[in-house]
C-alpha positions as CSV (number, residue, x, y, z in Angstrom):
1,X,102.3,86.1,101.8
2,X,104.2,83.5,99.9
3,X,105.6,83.6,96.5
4,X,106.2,86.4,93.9
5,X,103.3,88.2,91.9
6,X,103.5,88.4,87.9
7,X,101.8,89.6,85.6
8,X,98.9,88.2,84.1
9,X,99.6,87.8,80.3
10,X,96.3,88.7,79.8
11,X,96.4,91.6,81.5
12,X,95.7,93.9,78.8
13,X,92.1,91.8,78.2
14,X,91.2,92.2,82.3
15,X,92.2,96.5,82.3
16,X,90.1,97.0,79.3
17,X,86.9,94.5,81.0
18,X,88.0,97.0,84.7
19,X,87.3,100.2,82.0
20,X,84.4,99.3,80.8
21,X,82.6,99.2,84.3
22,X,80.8,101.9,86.2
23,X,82.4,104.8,87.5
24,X,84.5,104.4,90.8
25,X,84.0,106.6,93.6
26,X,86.6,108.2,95.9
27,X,86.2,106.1,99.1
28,X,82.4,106.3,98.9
29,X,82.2,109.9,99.8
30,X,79.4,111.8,98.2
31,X,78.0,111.5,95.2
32,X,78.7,114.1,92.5
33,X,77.2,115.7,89.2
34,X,79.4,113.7,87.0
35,X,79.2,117.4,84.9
36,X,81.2,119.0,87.5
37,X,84.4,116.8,87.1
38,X,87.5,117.6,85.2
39,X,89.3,115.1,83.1
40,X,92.4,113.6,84.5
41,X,94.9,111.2,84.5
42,X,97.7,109.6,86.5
43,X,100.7,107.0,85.5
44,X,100.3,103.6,87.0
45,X,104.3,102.8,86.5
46,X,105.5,99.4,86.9
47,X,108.8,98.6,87.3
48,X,111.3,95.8,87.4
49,X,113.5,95.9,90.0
50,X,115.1,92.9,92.2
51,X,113.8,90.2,90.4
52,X,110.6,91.5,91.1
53,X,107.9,94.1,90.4
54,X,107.2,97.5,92.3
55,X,105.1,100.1,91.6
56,X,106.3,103.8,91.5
57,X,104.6,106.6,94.0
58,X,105.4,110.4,94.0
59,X,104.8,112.1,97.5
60,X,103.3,115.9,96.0
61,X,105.2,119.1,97.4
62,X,103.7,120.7,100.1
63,X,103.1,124.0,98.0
64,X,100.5,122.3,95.4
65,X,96.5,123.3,96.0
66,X,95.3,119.8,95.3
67,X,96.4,116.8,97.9
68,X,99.6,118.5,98.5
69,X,101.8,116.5,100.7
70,X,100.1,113.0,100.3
71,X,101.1,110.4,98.2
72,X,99.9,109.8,94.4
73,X,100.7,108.3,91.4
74,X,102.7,110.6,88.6
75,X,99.2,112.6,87.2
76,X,97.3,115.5,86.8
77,X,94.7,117.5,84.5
78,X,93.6,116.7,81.1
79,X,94.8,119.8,78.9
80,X,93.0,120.0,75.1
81,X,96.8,119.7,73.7
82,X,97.3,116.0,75.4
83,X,94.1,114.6,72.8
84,X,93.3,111.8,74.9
85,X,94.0,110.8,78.7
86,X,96.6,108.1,77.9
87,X,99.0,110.9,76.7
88,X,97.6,113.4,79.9
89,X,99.1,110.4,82.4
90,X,102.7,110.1,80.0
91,X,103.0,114.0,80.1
92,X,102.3,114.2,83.5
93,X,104.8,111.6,84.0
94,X,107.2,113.2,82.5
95,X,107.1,116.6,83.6
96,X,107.1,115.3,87.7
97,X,109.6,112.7,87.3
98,X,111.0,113.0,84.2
99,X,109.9,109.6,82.7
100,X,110.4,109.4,79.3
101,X,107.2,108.3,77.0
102,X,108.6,106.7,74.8
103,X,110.1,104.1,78.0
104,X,106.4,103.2,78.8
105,X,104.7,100.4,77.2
106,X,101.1,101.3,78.1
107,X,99.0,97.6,79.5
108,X,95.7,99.5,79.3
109,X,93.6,101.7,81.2
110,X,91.5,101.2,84.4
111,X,88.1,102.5,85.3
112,X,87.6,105.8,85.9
113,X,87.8,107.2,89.6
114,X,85.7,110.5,90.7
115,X,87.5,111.8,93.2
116,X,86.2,114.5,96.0
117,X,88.0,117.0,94.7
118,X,86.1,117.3,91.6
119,X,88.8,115.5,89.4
120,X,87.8,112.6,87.1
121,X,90.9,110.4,87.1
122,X,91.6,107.8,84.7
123,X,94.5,105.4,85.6
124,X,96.5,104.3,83.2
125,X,98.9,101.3,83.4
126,X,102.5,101.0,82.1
127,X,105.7,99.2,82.5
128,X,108.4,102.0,82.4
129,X,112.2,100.9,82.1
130,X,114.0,101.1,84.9
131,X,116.0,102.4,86.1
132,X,115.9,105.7,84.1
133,X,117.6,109.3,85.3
134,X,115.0,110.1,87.0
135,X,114.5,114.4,86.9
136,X,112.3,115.4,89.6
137,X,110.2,118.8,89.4
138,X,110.4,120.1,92.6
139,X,107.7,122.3,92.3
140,X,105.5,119.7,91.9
141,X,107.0,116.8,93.3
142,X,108.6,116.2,97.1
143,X,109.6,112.5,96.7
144,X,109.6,109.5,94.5
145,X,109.8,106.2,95.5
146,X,108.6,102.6,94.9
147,X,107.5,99.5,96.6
148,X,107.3,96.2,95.8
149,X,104.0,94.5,94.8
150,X,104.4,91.5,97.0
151,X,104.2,94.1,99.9
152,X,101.0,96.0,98.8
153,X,99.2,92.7,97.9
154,X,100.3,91.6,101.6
155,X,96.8,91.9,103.9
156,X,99.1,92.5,106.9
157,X,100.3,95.8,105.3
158,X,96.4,97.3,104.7
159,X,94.0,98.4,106.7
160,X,90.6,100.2,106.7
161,X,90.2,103.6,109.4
162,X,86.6,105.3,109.7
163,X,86.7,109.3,109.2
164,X,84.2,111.6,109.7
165,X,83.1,114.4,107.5
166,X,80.1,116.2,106.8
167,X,78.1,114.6,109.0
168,X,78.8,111.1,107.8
169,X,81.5,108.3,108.2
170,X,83.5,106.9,105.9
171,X,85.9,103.8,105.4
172,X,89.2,105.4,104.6
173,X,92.0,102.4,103.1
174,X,95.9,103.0,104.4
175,X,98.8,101.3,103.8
176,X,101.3,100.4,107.0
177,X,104.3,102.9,106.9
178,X,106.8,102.3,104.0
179,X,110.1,103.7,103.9
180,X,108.8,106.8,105.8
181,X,105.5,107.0,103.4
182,X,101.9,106.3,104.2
183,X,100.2,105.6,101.2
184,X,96.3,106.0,101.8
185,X,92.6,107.0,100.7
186,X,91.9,107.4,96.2
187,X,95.6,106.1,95.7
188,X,95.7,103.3,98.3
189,X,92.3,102.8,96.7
190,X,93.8,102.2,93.0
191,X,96.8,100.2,94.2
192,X,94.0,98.0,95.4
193,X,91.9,97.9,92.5
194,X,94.7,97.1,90.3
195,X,96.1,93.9,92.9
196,X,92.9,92.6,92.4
197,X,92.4,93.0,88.7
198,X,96.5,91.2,88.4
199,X,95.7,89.0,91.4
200,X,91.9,87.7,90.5
């Protein structure tokens, strides 16, 4: 892949067009009573870094009940406290990593993503200054790292693998092994989503 992505200066117009559209699903896995999904929200966090931009992934400690061990973006439940989801994904952030919310310049939000395990996840974008101290909760948290753009938007690093569950089969996306990492399935599905929305 040849040349450095940007930033679309209208990328605040094409996340709020992405928002307004139906419902994403979790890799296409079965469809759900939208009534039986909680509220969430994760931190899409840009950074700056080497002249170019990278996005910022948390690996989740092995002791969490929800996806622990895999690789996500800085998120978690709605709580009635947060108001609306765009502070959810900056408390969130803040509490795992230790990003401060007032170092975020939220772009806009994406649309939202049901996800199999009953969580209704709304992603919100932001650039984050970098580099910051960065305090991670261990309790939640195993790892944070980030990757470069130009990498995830490179074909040659993503690839589709069927899995079977329930009696059906499914087209699960993964990332090629970074720095140790496998990013894959609702995150790897995201990163995606939002290369195409900067990309398009």
């Amino acid at each position: 892949m040849n040349g450095i992505l940007s930033l679309p200066h209208d990328i605040g117009v094409r996340l709020q067009a992405h928002a307004e559209q139906s419902d994403l699903r979790d890799n296409g896995w079965l469809h759900m009573d939208p009534n039986q999904l909680h509220p969430a929200a994760v931190l899409v966090p840009l950074v700056w870094q080497a002249e170019q931009w990278h996005l910022l992934f948390t690996r989740r400690a092995l002791e969490l009940e929800d996806h622990s061990g895999q690789v996500s973006f800085p998120g978690g439940a709605w709580e009635e406290q947060d108001g609306d989801l765009g502070r959810t994904a900056l408390r969130e952030a803040w509490e795992e990593v230790g990003i401060d919310p007032a170092s975020v310049a939220v772009l806009g939000k994406m649309a939202r993503f049901d996800m199999v395990s009953y969580f209704q996840v709304t992603p919100v974008v932001g650039v984050v200054a970098w580099p910051f101290d960065m305090k991670i909760n261990s309790k939640e948290v195993a790892r944070a790292f980030i990757v470069p753009i130009d990498w995830l938007a490179d074909p040659g690093n993503f690839q589709i693998k069927l899995r079977q569950f329930a009696g059906q089969t499914f087209k699960i996306p993964y990332y090629n092994d970074f720095d140790g990492e496998m990013i894959w399935g609702a995150t790897a599905q995201m990163t995606q989503e939002f290369l195409h929305i900067i990309q398009k």
